[in-house]
C-alpha positions as CSV (number, residue, x, y, z in Angstrom):
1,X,112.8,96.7,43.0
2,X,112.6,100.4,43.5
3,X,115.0,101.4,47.0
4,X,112.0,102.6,48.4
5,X,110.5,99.3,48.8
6,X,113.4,97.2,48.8
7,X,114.7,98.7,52.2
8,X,111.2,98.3,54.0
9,X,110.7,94.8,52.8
10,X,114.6,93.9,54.1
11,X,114.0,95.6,57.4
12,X,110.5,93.4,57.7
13,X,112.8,90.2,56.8
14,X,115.3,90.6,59.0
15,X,113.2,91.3,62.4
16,X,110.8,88.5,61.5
17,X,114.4,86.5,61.4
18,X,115.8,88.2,64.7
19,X,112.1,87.7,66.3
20,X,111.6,83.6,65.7
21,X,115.8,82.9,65.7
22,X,116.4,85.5,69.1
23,X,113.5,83.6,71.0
24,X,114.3,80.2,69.9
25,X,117.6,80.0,70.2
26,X,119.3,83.2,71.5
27,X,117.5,83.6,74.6
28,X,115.8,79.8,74.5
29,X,117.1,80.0,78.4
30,X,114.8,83.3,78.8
31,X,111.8,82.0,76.7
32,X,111.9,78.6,76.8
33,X,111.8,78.4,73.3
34,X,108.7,80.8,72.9
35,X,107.7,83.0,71.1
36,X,108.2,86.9,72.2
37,X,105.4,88.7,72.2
38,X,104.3,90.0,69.0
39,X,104.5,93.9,70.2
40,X,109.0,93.1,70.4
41,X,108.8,92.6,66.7
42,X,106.3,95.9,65.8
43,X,108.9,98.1,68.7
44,X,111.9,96.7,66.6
45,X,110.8,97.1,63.2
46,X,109.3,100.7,63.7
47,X,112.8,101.8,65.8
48,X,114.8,100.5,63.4
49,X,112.8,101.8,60.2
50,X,112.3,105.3,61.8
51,X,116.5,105.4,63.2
52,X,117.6,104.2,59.6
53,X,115.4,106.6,57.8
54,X,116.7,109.6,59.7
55,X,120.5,108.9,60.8
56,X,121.8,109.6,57.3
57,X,120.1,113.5,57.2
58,X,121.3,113.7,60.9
59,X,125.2,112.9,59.8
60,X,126.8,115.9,58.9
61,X,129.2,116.0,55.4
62,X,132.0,116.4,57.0
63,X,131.9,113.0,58.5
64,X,134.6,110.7,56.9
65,X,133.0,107.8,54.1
66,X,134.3,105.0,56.6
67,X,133.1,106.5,59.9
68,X,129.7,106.9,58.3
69,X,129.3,103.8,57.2
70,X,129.8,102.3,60.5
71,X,128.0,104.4,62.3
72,X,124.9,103.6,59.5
73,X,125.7,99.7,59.9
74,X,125.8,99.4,63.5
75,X,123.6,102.2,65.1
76,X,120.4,99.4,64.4
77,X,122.9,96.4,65.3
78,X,123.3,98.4,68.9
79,X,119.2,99.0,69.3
80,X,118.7,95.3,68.3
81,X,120.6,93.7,70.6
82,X,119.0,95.9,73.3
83,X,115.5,95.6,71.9
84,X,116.1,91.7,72.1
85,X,117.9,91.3,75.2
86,X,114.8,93.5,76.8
87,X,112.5,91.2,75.2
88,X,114.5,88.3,77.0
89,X,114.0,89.8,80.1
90,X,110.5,90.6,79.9
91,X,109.7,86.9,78.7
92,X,111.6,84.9,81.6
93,X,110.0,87.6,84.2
94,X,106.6,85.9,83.0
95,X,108.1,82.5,83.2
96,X,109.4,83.0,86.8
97,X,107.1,85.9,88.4
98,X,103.8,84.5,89.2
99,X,101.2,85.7,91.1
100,X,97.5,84.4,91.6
101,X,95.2,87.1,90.4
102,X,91.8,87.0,92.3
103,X,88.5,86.0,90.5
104,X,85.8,88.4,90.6
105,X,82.3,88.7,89.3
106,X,80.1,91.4,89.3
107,X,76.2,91.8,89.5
108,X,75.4,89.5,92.3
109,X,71.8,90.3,93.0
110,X,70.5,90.8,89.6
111,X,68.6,88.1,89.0
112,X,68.7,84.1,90.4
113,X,70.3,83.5,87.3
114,X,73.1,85.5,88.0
115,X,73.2,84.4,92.1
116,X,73.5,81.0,91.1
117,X,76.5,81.1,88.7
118,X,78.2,83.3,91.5
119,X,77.5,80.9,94.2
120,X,78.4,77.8,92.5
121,X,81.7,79.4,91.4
122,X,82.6,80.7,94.3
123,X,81.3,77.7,96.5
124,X,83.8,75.4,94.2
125,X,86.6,78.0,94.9
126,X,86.7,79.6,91.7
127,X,85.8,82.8,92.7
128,X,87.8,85.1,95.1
129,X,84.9,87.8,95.3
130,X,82.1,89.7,93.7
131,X,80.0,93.0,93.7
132,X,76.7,93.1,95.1
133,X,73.7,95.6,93.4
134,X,72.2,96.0,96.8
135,X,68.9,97.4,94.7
136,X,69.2,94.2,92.3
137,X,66.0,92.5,92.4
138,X,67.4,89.1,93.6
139,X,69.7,91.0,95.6
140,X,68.6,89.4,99.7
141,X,68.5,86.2,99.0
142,X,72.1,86.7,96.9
143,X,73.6,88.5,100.8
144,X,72.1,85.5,103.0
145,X,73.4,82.9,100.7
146,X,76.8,84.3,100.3
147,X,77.2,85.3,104.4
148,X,76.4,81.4,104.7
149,X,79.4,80.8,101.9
150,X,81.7,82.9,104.4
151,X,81.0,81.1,106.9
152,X,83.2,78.6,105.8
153,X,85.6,80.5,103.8
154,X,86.3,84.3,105.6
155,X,88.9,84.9,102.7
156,X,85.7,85.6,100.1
157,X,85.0,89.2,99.9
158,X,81.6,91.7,98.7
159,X,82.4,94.3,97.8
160,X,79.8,97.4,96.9
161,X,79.2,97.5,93.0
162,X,77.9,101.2,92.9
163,X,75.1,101.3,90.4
164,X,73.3,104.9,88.9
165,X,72.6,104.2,85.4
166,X,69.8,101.6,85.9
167,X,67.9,100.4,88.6
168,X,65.8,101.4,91.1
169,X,67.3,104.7,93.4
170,X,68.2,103.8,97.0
171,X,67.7,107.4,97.9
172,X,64.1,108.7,97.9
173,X,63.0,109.4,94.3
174,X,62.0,112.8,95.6
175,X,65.5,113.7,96.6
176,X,66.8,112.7,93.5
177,X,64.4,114.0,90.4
178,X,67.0,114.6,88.1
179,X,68.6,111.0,88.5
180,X,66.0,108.9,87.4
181,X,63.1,109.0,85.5
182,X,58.9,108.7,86.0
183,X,59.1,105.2,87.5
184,X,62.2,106.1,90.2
185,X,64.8,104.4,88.0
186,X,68.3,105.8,87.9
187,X,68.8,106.4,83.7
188,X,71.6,108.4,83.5
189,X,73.8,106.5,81.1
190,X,77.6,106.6,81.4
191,X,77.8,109.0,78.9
192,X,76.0,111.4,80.0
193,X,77.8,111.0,83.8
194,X,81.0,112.0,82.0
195,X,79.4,114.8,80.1
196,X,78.7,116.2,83.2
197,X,81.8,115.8,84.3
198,X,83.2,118.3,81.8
199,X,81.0,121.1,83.4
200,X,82.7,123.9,85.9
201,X,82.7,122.7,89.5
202,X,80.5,125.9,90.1
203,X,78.1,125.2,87.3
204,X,74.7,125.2,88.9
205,X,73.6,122.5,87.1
206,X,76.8,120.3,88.0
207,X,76.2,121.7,91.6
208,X,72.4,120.5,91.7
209,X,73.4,116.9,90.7
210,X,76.4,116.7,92.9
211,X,73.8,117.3,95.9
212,X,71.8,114.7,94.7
213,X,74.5,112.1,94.2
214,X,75.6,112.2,97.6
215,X,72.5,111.0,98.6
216,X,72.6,108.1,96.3
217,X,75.9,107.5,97.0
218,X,74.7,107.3,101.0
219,X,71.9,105.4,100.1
220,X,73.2,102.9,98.4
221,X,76.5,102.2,100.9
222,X,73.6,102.2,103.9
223,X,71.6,99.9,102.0
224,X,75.0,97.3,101.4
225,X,75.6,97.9,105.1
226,X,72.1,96.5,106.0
227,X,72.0,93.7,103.9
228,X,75.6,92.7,105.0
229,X,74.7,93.3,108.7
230,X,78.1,94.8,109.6
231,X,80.1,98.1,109.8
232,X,83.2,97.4,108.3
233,X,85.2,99.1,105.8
234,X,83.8,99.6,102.1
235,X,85.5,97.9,99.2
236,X,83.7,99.7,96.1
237,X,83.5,99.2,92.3
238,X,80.8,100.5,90.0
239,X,78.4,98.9,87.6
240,X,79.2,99.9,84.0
241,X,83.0,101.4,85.8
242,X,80.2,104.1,86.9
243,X,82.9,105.1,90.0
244,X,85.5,106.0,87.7
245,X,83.4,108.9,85.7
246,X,85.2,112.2,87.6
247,X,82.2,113.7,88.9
248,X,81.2,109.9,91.0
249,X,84.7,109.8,91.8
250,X,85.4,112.8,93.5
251,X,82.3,112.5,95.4
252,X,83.4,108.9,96.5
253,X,86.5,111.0,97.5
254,X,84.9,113.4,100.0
255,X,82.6,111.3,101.3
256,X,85.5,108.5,101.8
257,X,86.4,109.1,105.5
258,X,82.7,109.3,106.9
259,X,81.7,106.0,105.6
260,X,85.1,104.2,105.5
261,X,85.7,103.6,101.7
262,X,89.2,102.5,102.0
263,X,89.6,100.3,98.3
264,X,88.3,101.2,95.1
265,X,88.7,99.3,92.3
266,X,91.1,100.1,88.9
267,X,90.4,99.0,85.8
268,X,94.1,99.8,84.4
269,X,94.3,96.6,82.2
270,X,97.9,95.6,80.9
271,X,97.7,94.5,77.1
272,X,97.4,90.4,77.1
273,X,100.0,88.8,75.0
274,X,99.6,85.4,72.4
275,X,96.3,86.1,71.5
276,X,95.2,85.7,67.9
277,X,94.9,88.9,65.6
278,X,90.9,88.1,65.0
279,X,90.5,88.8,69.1
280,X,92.2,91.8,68.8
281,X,89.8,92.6,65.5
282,X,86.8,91.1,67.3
283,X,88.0,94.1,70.6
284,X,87.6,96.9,68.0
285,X,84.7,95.8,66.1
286,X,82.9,95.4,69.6
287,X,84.6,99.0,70.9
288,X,86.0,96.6,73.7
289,X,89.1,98.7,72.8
290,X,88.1,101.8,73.0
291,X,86.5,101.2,76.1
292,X,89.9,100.4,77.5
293,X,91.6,103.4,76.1
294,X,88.8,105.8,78.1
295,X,88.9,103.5,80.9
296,X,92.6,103.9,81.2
297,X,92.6,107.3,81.4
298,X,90.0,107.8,83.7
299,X,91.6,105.1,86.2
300,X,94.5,106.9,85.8
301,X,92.9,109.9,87.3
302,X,91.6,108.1,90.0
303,X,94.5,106.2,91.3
304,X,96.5,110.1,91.9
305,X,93.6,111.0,94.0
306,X,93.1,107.9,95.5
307,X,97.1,107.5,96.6
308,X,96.9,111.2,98.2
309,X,93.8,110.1,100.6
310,X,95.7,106.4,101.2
311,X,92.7,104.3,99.3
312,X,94.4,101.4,97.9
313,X,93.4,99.3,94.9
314,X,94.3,96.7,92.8
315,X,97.4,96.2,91.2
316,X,96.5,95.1,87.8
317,X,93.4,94.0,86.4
318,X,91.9,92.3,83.2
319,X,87.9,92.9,81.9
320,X,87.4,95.5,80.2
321,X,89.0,94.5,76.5
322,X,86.9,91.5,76.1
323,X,84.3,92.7,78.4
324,X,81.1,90.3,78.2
325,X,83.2,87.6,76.7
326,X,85.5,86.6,78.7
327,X,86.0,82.6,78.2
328,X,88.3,80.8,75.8
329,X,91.6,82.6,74.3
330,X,90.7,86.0,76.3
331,X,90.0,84.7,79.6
332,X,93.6,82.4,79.3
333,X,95.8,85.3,78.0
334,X,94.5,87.6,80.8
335,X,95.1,85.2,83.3
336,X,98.3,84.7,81.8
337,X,99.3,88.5,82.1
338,X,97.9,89.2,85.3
339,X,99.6,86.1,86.4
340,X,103.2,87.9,85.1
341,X,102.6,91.6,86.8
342,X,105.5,92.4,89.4
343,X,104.0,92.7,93.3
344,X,103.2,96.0,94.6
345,X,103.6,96.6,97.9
346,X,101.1,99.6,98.2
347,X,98.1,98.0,96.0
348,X,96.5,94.4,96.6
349,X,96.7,91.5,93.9
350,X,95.4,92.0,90.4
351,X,91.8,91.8,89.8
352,X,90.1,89.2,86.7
353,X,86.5,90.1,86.5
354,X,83.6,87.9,85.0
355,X,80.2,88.3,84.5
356,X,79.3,84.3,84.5
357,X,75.7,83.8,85.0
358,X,73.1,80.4,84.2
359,X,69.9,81.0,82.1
360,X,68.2,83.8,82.6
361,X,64.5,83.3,83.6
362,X,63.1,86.7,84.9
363,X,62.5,89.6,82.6
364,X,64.9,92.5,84.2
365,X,62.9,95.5,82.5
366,X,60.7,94.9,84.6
367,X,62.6,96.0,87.6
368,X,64.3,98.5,86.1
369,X,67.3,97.4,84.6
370,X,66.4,97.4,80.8
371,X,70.6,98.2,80.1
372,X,71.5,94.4,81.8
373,X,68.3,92.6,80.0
374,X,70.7,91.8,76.8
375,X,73.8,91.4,78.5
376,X,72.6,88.7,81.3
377,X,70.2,87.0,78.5
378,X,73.0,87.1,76.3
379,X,74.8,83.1,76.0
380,X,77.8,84.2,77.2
381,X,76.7,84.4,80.2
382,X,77.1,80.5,80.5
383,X,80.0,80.6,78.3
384,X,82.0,82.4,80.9
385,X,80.5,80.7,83.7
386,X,81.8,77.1,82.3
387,X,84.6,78.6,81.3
388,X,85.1,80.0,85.0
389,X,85.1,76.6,85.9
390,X,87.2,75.2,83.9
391,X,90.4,77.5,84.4
């Protein structure tokens, strides 16, 4: 076998030795005789490959034969045992550390369909919270049943899920033209949010819809306030992660203060761990995973600002990689990882979001949210919503 490939195919041997042998039996008290996650063995064999690949150029010649070889042999022995003994540490931080993430589902108000899953869930105590649409069409009878739900359990929160790329407006159509189209639906999708986003702050075009999405914005937080019936502080997400595009963001940001926004939510989503390579194809084939990637950075973003004008969020959250399908291996490994994340003092607990939902029976283009029709008529609707009940 040419060197070339003989040293690769060693280096793979050896940490797929180190990998099963160091969880097993090294660290057993660590693991428990699990596994480590799968991303130990990719850091170690890539640290190891690239350190082995360029120590010998970095040695000078004048380096005695002996003292070379030493340094050559034990350089990766010294980054394995480090790489491992992390890996120990991180796997009996999950075994120990656990926190309860809350259960949340969004789109209360969308259809019955959708109210009923969320009731039921959150009437059985699976369900720590959801997001109202307060211009969802089965949105007032959703409020009144889920005040009544309160009632006996204060600890359940609403929280405003900010909606402007389908729907009807809040604001009047007239004051908002260039947010939604003939019929007064918002149909700005969230691409072209962002690519708005990329224009100058002074751009007049930027300028002009800025205007006109503070009055949404108002609209829409006056309208949650009405149906709710109360005053209190906002706790705001965004349908579609709308809140997280920069130019919805920043006017969340200054209009914060006057009507009390004091939690938005992050979608910052740590990688789950155990979960079989076809999920992980399934997340790219689906763009789940590229979804995350822009999501990250735009959360990212948002949590600076956020910090400097003392809005809190959530300290870890899981629903965007396998977003729509979030039942079986998914839903368990995120629960799993959120259930690991260290407590943070300045951000409440981590955040698992569903989108569980029964049958659907009403046809939602009709009330002007054409982007939801496939997702809430899609089965996995009741996949999650079983699911749901069965974690």
């Amino acid at each position: 076998m040419p060197l070339w490939a003989a040293n690769p195919l060693a280096f793979l041997a050896a940490s797929i030795a180190g990998y099963l042998g160091h969880a097993r039996y090294t660290f057993r008290p660590e693991t428990g005789g699990q596994s480590f996650a799968r991303r130990w063995l990719v850091l170690q064999y890539v640290v190891n490959l690239s350190v082995c690949g360029v120590l010998p150029l970095l040695l000078p010649n004048l380096v005695p034969s002996g003292i070379r070889l030493g340094i050559l042999v034990f350089t990766p022995t010294v980054l394995n045992a480090l790489i491992w003994s992390k890996a120990a540490r991180f796997s009996a931080k999950q075994r120990i550390q656990r926190q309860r993430p809350r259960m949340h589902a969004d789109d209360l108000g969308l259809s019955e369909a959708t109210n009923n899953a969320i009731l039921q869930l959150a009437r059985t105590g699976k369900l720590d919270g959801a997001s109202l649409l307060v211009r969802g069409p089965a949105a007032p009878e959703g409020v009144v049943a889920w005040k009544a739900l309160q009632a006996e359990d204060p600890e359940l929160e609403l929280c405003l899920h900010l909606c402007l790329t389908e729907g009807p407006c809040a604001a009047l159509a007239s004051a908002v033209a260039d947010l939604v189209n003939e019929d007064g639906n918002l149909n700005l999708s969230f691409g072209t949010w962002l690519s708005l986003s990329l224009l100058p702050a002074m751009h007049p075009r930027r300028k002009q819809i800025t205007l006109q999405l503070h009055q949404e914005i108002k609209a829409q937080i006056a309208g949650f306030r009405q149906l709710c019936g109360r005053d209190a502080p906002i706790h705001l997400d965004g349908h579609q992660h709308i809140h997280l595009v920069p130019i919805v963001h920043d006017c969340l940001l200054s209009v914060s203060g006057d009507q009390k926004i004091t939690w938005m939510r992050s979608t910052t989503e740590p990688l789950p761990t155990g979960l079989a390579l076809r999920w992980w194809w399934n997340a790219i084939r689906q763009a789940g995973l590229l979804k995350w990637m822009v999501l990250e950075l735009l959360s990212r973003r948002a949590q600076r600002k956020q910090q400097r004008l003392g809005i809190s969020s959530n300290g870890g959250f899981a629903g965007v990689l396998f977003t729509g399908q979030m039942a079986g291996p998914p839903l368990h490994a995120a629960h799993q990882t959120l259930s690991a994340l260290p407590v943070r003092s300045n951000r409440t607990q981590p955040l698992l979001l569903a989108h569980p939902g029964a049958p659907l029976s009403r046809n939602l283009i009709d009330s002007g949210f054409s982007v939801s029709q496939p997702f809430a008529s899609s089965h996995w609707r009741q996949r999650e919503w079983q699911a749901l009940q069965e974690l």
